[in-house]
C-alpha positions as CSV (number, residue, x, y, z in Angstrom):
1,X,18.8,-153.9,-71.6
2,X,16.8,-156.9,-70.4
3,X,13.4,-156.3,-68.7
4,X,12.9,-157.3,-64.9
5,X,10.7,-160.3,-64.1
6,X,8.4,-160.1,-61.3
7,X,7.6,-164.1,-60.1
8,X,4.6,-163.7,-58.1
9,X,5.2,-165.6,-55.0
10,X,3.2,-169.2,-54.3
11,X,0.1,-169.4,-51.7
12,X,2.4,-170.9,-49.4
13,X,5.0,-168.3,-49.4
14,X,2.7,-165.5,-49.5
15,X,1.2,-167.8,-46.5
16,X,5.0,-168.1,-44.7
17,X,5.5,-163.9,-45.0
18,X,2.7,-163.4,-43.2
19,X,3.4,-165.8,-40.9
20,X,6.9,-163.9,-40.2
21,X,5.3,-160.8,-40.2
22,X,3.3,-162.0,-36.8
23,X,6.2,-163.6,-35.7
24,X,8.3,-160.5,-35.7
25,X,5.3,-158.7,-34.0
26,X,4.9,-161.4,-31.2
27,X,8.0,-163.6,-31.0
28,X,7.9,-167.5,-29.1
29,X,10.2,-166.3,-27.0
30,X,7.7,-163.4,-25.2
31,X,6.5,-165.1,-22.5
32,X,3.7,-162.2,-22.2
33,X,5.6,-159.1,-22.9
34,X,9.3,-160.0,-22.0
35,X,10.2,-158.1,-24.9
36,X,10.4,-154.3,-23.0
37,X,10.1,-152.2,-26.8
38,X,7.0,-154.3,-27.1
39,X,4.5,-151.4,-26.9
40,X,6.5,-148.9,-28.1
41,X,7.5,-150.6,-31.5
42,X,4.4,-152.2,-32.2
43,X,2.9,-150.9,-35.4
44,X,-0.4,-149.1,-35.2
45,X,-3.1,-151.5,-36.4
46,X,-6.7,-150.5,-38.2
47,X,-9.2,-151.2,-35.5
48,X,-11.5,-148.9,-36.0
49,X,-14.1,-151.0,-37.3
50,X,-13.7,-153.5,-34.2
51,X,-13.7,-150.0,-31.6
52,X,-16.0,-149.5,-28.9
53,X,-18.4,-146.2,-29.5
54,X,-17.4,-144.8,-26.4
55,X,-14.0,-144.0,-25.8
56,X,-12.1,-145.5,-23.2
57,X,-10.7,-143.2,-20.3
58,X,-7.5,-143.8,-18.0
59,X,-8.6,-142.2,-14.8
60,X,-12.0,-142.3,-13.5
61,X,-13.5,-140.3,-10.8
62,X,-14.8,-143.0,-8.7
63,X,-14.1,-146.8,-8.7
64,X,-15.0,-149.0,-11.4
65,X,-16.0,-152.5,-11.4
66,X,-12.8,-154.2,-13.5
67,X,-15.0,-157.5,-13.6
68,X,-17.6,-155.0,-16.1
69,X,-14.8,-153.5,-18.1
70,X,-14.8,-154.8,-22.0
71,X,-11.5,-155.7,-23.4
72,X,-9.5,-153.0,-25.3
73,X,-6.5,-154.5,-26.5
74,X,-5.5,-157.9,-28.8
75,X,-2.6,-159.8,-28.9
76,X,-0.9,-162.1,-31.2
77,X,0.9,-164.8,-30.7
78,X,2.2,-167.8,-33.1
79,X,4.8,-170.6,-33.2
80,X,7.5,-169.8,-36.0
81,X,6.4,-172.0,-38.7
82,X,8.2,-173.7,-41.1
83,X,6.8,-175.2,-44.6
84,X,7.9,-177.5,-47.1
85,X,8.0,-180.7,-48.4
86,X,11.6,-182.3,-47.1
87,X,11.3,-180.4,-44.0
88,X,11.4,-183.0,-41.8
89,X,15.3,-183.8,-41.9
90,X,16.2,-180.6,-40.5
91,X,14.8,-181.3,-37.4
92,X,17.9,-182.5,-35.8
93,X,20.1,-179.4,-36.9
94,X,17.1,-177.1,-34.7
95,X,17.9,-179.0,-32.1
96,X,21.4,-178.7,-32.4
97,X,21.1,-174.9,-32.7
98,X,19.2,-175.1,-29.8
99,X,22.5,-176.3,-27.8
100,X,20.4,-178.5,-25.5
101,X,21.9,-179.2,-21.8
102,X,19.9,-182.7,-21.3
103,X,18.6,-185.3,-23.4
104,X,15.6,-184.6,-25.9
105,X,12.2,-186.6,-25.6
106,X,10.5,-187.3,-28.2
107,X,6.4,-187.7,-28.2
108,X,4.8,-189.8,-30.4
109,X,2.0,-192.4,-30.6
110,X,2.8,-196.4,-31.6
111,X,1.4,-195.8,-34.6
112,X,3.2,-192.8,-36.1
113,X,6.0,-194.1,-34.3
114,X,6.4,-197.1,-37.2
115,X,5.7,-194.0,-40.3
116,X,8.5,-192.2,-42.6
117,X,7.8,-189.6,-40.3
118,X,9.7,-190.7,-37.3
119,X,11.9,-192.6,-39.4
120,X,13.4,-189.0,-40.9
121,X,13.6,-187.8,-37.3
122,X,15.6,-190.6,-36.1
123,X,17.9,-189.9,-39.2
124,X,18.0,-186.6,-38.5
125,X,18.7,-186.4,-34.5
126,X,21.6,-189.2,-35.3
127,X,22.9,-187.1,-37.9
128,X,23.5,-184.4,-35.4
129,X,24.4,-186.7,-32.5
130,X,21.6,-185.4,-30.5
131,X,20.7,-187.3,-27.0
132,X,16.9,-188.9,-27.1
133,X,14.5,-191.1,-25.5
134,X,11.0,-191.9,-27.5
135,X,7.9,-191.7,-25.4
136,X,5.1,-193.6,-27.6
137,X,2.2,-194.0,-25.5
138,X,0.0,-191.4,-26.5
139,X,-3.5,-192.5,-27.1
140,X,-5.5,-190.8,-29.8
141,X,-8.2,-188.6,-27.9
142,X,-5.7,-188.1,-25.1
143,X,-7.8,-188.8,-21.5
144,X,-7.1,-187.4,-18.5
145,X,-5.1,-191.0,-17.1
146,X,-3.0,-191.4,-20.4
147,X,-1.5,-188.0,-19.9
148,X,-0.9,-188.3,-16.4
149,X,1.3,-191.2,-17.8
150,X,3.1,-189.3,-20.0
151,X,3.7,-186.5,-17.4
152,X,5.0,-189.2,-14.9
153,X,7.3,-190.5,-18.1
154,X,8.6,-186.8,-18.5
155,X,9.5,-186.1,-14.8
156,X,11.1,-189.2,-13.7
157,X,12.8,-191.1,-16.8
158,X,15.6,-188.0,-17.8
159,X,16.7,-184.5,-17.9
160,X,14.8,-183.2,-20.8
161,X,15.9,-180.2,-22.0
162,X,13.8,-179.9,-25.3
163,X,10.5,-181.5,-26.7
164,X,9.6,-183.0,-30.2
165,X,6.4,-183.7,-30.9
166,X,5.8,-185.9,-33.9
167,X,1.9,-186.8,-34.6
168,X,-1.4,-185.2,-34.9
169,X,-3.3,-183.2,-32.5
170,X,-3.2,-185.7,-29.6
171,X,0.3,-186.5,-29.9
172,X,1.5,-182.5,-29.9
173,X,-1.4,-181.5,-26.9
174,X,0.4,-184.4,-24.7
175,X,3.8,-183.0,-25.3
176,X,2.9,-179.5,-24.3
177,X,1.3,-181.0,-21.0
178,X,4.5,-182.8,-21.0
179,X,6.3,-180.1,-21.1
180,X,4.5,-177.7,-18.7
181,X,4.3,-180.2,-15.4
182,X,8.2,-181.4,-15.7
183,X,8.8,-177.4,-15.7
184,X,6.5,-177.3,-12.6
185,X,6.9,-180.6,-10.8
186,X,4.8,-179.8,-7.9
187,X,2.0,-178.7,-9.9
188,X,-1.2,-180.6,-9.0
189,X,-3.0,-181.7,-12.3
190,X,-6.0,-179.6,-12.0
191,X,-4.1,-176.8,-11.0
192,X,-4.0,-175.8,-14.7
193,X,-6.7,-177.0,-16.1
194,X,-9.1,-174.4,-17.5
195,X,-11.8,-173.1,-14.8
196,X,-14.2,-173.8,-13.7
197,X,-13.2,-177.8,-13.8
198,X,-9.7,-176.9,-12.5
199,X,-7.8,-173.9,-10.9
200,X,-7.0,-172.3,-14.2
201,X,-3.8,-170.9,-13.1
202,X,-1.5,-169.1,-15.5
203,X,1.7,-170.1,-16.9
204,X,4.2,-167.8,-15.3
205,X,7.2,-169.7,-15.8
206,X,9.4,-170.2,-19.3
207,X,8.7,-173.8,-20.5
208,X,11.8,-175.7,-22.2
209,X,11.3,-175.5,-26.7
210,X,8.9,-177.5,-28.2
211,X,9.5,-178.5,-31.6
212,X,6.4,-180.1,-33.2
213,X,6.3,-182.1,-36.5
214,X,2.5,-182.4,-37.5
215,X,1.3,-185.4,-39.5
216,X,-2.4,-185.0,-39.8
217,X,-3.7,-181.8,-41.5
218,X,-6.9,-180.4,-38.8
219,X,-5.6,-179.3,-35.3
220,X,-3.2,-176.4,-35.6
221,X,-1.6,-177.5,-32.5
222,X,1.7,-176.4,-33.8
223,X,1.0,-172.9,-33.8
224,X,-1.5,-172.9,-30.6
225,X,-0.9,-172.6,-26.8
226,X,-3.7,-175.1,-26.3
227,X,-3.8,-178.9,-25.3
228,X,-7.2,-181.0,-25.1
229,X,-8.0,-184.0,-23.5
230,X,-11.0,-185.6,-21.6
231,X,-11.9,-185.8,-18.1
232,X,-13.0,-188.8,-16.9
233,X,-14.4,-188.4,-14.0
234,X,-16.7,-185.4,-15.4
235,X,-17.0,-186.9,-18.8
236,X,-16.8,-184.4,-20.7
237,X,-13.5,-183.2,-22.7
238,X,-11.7,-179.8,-21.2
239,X,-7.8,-178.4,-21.6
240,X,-5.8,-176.0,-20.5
241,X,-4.8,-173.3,-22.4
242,X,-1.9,-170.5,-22.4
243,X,0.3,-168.6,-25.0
244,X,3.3,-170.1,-22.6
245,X,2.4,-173.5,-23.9
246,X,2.7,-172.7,-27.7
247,X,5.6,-174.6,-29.5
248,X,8.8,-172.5,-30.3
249,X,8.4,-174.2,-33.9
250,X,6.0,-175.7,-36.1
251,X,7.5,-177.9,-38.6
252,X,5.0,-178.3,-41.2
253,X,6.1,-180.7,-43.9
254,X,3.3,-181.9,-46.7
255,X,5.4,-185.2,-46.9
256,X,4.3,-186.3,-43.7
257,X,0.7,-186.5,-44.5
258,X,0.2,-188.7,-47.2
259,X,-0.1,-191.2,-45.0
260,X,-3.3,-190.2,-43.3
261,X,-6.3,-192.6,-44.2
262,X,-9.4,-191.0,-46.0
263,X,-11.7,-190.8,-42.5
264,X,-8.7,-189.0,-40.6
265,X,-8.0,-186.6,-43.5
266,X,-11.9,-185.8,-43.4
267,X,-12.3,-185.6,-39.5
268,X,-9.0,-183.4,-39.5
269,X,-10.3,-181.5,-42.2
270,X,-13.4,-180.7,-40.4
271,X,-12.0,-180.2,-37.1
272,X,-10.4,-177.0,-39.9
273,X,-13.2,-175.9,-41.3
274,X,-14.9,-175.5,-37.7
275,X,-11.7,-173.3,-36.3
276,X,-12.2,-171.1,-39.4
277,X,-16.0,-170.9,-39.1
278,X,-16.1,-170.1,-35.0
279,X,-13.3,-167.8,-35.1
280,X,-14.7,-165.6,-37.8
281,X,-18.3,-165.7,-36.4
282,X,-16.7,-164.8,-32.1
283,X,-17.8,-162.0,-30.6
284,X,-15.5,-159.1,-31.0
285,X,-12.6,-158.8,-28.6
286,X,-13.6,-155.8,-27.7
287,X,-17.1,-157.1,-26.2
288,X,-15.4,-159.5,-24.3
289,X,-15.3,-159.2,-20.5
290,X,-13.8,-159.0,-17.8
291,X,-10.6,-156.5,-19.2
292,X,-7.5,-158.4,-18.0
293,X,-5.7,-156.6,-14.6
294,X,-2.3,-157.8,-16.6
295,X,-1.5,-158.8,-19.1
296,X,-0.5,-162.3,-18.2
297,X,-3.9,-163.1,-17.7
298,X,-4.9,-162.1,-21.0
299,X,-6.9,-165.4,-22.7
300,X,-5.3,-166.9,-25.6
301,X,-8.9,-166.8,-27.4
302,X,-9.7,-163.0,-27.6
303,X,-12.6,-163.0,-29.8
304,X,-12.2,-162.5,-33.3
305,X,-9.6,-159.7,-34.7
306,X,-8.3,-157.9,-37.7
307,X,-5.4,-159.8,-37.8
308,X,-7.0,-163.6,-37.1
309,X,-9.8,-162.8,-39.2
310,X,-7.0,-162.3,-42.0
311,X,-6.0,-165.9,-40.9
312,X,-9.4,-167.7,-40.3
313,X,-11.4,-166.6,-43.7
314,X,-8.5,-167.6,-45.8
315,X,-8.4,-171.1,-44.2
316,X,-12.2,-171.8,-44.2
317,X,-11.9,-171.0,-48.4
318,X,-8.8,-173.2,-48.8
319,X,-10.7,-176.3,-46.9
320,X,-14.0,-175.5,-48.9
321,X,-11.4,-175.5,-52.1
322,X,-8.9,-178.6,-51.2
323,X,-10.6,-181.0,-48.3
324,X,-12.9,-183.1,-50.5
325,X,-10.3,-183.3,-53.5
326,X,-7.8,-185.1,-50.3
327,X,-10.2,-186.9,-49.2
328,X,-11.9,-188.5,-52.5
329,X,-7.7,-188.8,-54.1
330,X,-4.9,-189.8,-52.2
331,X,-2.4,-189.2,-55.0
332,X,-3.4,-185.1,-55.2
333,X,-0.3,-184.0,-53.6
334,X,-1.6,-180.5,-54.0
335,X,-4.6,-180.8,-52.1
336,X,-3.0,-182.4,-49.5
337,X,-0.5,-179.5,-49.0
338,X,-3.3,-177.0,-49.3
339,X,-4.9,-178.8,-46.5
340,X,-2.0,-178.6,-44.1
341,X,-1.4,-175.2,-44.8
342,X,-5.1,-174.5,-43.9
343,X,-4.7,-176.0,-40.9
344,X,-2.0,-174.3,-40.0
345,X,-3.4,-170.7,-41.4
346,X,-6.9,-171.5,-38.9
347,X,-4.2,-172.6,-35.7
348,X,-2.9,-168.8,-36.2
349,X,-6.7,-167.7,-36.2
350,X,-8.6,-169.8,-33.5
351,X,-5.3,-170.0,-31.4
352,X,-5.6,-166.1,-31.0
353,X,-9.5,-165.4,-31.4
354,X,-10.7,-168.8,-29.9
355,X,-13.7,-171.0,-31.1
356,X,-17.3,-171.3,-29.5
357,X,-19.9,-173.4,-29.7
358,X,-19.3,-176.3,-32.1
359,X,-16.3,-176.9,-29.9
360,X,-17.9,-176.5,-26.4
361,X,-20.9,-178.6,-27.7
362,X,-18.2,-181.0,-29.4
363,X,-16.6,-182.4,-26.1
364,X,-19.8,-183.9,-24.7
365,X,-20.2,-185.6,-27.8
366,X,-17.1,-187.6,-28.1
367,X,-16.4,-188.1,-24.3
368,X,-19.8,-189.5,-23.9
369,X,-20.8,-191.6,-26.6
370,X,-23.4,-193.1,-25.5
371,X,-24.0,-196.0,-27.9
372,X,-20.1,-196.7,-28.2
373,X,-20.2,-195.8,-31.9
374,X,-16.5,-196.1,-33.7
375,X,-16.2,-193.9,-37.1
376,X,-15.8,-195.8,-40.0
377,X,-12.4,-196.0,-41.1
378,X,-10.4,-195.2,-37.8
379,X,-7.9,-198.2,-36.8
380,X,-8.2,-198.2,-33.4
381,X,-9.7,-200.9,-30.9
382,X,-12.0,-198.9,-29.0
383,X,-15.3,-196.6,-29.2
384,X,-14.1,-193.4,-30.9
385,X,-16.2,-190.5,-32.2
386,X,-13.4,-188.5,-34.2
387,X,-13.1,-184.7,-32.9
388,X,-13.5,-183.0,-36.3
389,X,-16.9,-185.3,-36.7
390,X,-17.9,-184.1,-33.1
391,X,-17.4,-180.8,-33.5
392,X,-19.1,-180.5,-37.7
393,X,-22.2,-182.4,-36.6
394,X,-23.3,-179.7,-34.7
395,X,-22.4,-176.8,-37.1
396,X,-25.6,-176.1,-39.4
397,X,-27.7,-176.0,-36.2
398,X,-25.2,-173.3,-34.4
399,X,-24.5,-171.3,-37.4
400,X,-28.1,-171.2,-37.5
401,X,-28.7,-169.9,-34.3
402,X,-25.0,-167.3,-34.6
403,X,-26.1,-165.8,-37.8
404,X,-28.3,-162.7,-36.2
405,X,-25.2,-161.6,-34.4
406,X,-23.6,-160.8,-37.6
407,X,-25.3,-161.6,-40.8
408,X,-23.0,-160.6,-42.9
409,X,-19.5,-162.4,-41.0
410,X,-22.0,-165.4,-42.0
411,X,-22.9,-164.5,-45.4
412,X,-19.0,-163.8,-46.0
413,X,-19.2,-167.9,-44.8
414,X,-21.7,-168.9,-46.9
415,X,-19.8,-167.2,-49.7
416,X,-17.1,-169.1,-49.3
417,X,-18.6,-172.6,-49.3
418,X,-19.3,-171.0,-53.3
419,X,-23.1,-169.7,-52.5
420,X,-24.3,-166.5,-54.6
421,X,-25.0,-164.3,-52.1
422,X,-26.0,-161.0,-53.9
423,X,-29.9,-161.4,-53.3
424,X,-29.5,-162.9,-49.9
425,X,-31.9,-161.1,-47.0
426,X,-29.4,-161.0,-43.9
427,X,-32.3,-162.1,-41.8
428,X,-31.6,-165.6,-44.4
429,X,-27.9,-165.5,-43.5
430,X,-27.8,-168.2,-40.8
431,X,-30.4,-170.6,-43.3
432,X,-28.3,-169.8,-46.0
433,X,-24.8,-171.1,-44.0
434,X,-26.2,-174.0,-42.6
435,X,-27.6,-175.3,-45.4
436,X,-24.6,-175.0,-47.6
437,X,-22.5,-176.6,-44.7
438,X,-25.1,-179.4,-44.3
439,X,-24.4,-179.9,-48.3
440,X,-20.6,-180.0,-47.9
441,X,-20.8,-182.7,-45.4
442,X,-23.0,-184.7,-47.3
443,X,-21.1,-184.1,-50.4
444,X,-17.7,-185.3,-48.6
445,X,-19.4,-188.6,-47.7
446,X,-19.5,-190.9,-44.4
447,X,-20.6,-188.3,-42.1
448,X,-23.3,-188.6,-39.6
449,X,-26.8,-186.4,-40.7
450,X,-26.8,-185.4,-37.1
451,X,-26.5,-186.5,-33.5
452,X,-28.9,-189.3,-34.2
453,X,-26.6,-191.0,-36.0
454,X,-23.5,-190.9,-33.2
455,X,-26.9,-192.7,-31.3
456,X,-27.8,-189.9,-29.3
457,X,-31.5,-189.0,-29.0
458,X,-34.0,-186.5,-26.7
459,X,-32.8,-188.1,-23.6
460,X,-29.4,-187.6,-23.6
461,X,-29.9,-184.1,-24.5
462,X,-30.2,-183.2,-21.0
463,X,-26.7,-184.9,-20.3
464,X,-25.2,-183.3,-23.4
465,X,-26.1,-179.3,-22.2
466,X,-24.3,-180.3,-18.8
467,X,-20.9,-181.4,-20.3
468,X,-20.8,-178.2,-21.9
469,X,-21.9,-175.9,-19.5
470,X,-18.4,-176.3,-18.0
471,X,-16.5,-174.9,-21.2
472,X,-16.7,-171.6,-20.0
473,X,-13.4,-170.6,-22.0
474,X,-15.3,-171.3,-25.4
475,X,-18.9,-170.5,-24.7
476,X,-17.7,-166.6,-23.6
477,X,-16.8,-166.2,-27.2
478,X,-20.4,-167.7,-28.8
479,X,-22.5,-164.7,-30.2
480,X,-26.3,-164.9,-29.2
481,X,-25.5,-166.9,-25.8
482,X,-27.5,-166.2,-22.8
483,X,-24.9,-165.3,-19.5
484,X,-27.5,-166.1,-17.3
485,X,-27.1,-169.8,-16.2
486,X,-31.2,-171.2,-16.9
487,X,-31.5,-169.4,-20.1
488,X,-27.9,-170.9,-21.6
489,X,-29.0,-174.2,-20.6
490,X,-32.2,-173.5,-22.1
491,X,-30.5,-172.0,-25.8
492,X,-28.2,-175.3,-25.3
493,X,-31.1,-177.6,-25.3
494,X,-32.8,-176.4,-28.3
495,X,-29.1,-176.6,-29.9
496,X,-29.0,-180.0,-29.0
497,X,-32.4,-180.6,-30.1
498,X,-32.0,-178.9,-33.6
499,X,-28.6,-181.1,-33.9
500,X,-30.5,-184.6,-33.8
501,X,-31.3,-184.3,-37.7
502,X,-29.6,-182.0,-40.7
C-alpha cells in the first residue's frame, strides 16, 4: 500500500486561503450587511483579549450619550484576491462573467499604459470581445483637479458598466473615485470627502465592479475601500474612504512588477512597511469612539483587530525579509513576489484597522514640499516627494513616541526587523523600534535621514502640524494622542521637531 504524501502548501497559498476565509466571512458584494444570515452565521471570534473590562449592557435606565460609547463590534471586509504569475490574461474572461450592459473603462496612467501590463489586458478584453475605452490621464500623486478630470471623463464619454484599474496606487484610487461620482452624478466633490475637509457622507448606494490589476508592490489599494489624493486649495493630501469603494477583485500578478524601477519598489515598499507598523501599533477597536448608530457608518479603519493583526504582523516580517533583496536585485523574482503579496497581506490589515500617525503626518509632507525636492530616481517632470518616503521619514520619531501605549505590540516590531528582544526593558521598547527602523532605511539606501533632507526645517514645522490636524480619520487611531485640540498640536510639533534628524 503506498504511503500518503502531505505537500505543505506555499506562503502564497497559505496567504490566498486565508484570504478566502475572510472573503467568505465578508463578501464584495455586502454593501454593509446586505447579506441577512450575516450575524447569525458568523463564526464566534476570540476577542477576549481585545474586550472591554466592563461589560456592555442593552438597555440602560436613563439616556446615554452615544457620542461617549466605545466601539464593541469589528468588521471585515476585503476584495477577492487573486495571485499568480500569468494572471493578468484572465482579466477579460472576469469581465465577461460579469455580463456587462455598457462599455468597460479602463484607468491607467501614460506610462503604465505603454508596459506588458496593459498590453495583456488589451489581449485579454479582445479575446473576449469586451467593449472598452482607455482613460490614461492619471497623474502619479493624484490632486484634487486631475481627478476631477477623470470623473468628468467617467460621466460624460460612455455608459460604463464596469471599471479596470491597471497601475499603482494612484491609478486604482482614481478609478474608485471614478467609479463612485458616475454612480452619483449629482454628487458635489467634497460631499465625500472625509470630514472635516469635506461632508464625509457615506456610500449608500451599490457602485458598478471594479476590477484592479496592480503593478507596483506598496498601496494595497486592491483590497482597500480607500482613495487618496491632495487638496490643493488646503495643501495638504486627504481621501475619502468607504468599504463601498473597495474593488470586487484584486488581480495580483508578480509578472506585472518587474518593471518597477529601484526608487519606486523602495518608496512602495515603505509605504508597506508603514501599513503593517500603524495598524499593529492602533488603538484597539474597542477604545475607539463614538460606537456607530448603524452599521453603515461604521469606519473602514476600526483600530487594530484579531483578525488584521493576523494580516499586518505577517506583512511587516515579509517586507523586513524581501524589500531590500527587490530593491538591491531586479532579477530576484522571489523577492519581488514576496513583496506584492505583502502588500497585499498589509491592504487586508490597514484597510480594516486603519493607519495613524506616519500617514496623517505623511500628507503634509508631500503636498507641501517646500523646497520642491524630486526623489532620486522617479521619472517624472515635476517636484515629487514619493508617499512611501513621506510616510517612513517620520516613523522612528512616532514609533518613539507610540511605544508606551503598548510596549510589547512594539517590541513584537522590533522583533521583526530581527532585534533580540529577550533582555529588552519595555520602557526601551519605542528606542529599541526606532532605532532598528532608522537602520533599515539606512541599510536600503537613498532615503532622506529626516525631514531636513526633503528641505524642511523649524519653520515650517508650524505649517506641517496644521496640514495634519485635519486628518481626523487617521489621528483617532494614534495611541498616546492628546483629543484636546492645543495639546495635539503641541505633541505634533515635538513630532515634527524630533523628525528633522534620525
Amino acid at each position: 500500500m503506498s504511503a500518503a504524501i502531505r505537500v505543505v502548501p506555499s506562503r502564497a497559498a497559505r496567504a490566498v486561503n486565508l484570504l478566502k476565509t475572510v472573503q467568505y466571512a465578508h463578501p464584495p458584494s455586502c454593501p454593509c450587511h446586505s447579506n441577512p444570515g450575516y450575524h447569525q452565521s458568523q463564526t464566534r471570534l476570540a476577542v477576549s483579549r481585545y474586550n472591554d473590562r466592563n461589560s456592555q449592557r442593552r438597555s440602560y435606565a436613563t439616556p446615554q450619550d452615544t457620542s461617549q460609547l466605545k466601539e464593541y463590534a469589528f468588521e471585515m471586509a476585503a476584495s477577492s484576491i487573486r495571485f499568480g504569475p500569468g494572471v493578468t490574461q484572465e482579466v477579460g474572461m472576469d469581465i465577461a462573467n460579469l455580463n456587462p450592459s455598457g462599455t468597460v473603462a479602463v484607468v491607467t496612467d501614460s506610462t503604465v499604459e505603454k508596459l506588458d501590463a496593459m498590453r495583456q489586458v488589451r489581449e485579454s478584453l479582445d479575446r473576449e470581445g469586451i467593449r472598452y475605452k482607455i482613460f490614461n490621464k492619471v497623474q502619479v500623486e493624484p490632486k484634487d483637479y486631475s481627478v476631477k478630470e477623470a470623473i468628468e471623463w467617467a460621466r460624460t464619454t460612455g455608459d460604463y458598466s464596469v471599471y479596470l484599474a491597471v497601475g499603482g496606487g494612484s491609478v486604482m484610487d482614481t478609478a474608485k473615485l471614478m467609479n463612485l461620482y458616475s454612480v452619483y452624478k449629482d454628487a458635489d466633490f467634497m460631499d465625500f470627502v472625509n470630514a472635516p475637509l469635506g461632508k464625509g457622507r457615506p456610500v449608500d448606494r451599490k457602485l458598478h465592479p471594479l476590477i484592479a490589476v496592480p503593478t507596483t508592490a506598496g498601496t494595497g489599494s486592491e483590497t482597500t475601500g480607500t482613495a487618496i489624493f491632495d487638496l490643493v486649495a488646503k495643501k495638504s493630501k486627504t481621501g475619502i474612504a468607504h468599504r463601498n469603494l473597495k474593488p470586487t477583485l484584486g488581480i495580483c500578478d508578480p509578472l506585472n512588477t518587474r518593471t518597477m524601477p529601484s526608487a519606486v519598489k523602495a518608496s512602495s515598499g515603505l509605504d508597506v512597511l508603514c501599513h503593517a507598523l500603524e495598524s499593529y501599533t492602533a488603538i484597539p477597536f474597542n477604545e475607539r469612539t463614538p460606537r456607530p448608530t448603524n452599521p453603515i457608518l461604521r469606519p473602514a479603519y476600526q483600530g487594530a483587530n484579531p483578525i488584521s493583526d493576523i494580516f499586518s504582523l505577517n506583512a511587516l516580517r515579509q517586507t523586513v525579509k524581501y524589500l531590500p533583496r527587490s530593491v538591491k536585485d531586479p532579477e530576484d523574482a522571489e523577492a519581488q513576489s514576496e513583496m506584492l503579496l505583502a502588500a497585499t497581506l498589509a491592504g487586508v490589515g490597514f484597510g480594516n484597522a486603519g493607519v495613524h500617525l506616519c500617514h496623517g503626518m505623511s500628507y503634509p509632507i508631500s503636498s507641501q514640499n517646500m523646497a520642491s525636492y524630486k526623489h532620486p530616481g522617479y521619472d517624472v517632470h515635476h517636484p515629487i516627494i514619493p508617499h512611501g518616503v513621506s510616510v517612513a521619514v517620520t516613523a522612528p520619531a512616532v514609533f518613539r513616541f507610540t511605544a508606551a501605549s503598548n510596549p510589547d505590540r512594539h517590541l513584537a516590531a522590533a522583533e521583526a526587523f530581527g532585534v533580540d528582544i529577550s533582555n529588552v526593558k519595555r520602557e526601551s521598547a519605542g528606542e529599541v523600534l526606532a532605532e532598528a527602523i532608522a537602520k533599515f532605511l539606512a541599510d536600503l539606501g537613498d532615503q532622506p535621514a529626516g525631514l531636513k533632507a526633503l528641505g524642511f526645517g523649524r519653520e515650517h514645522v508650524e505649517q506641517l502640524v496644521e496640514g495634519t490636524i485635519p486628518q481626523a480619520r487617521v489621528l483617532m487611531l494614534a495611541p498616546g494622542l492628546a483629543k484636546e485640540l492645543q495639546a495635539e498640536r503641541e505633541q505634533l510639533g515635538r513630532l515634527f521637531e524630533s523628525a528633522l534628524e534620525h
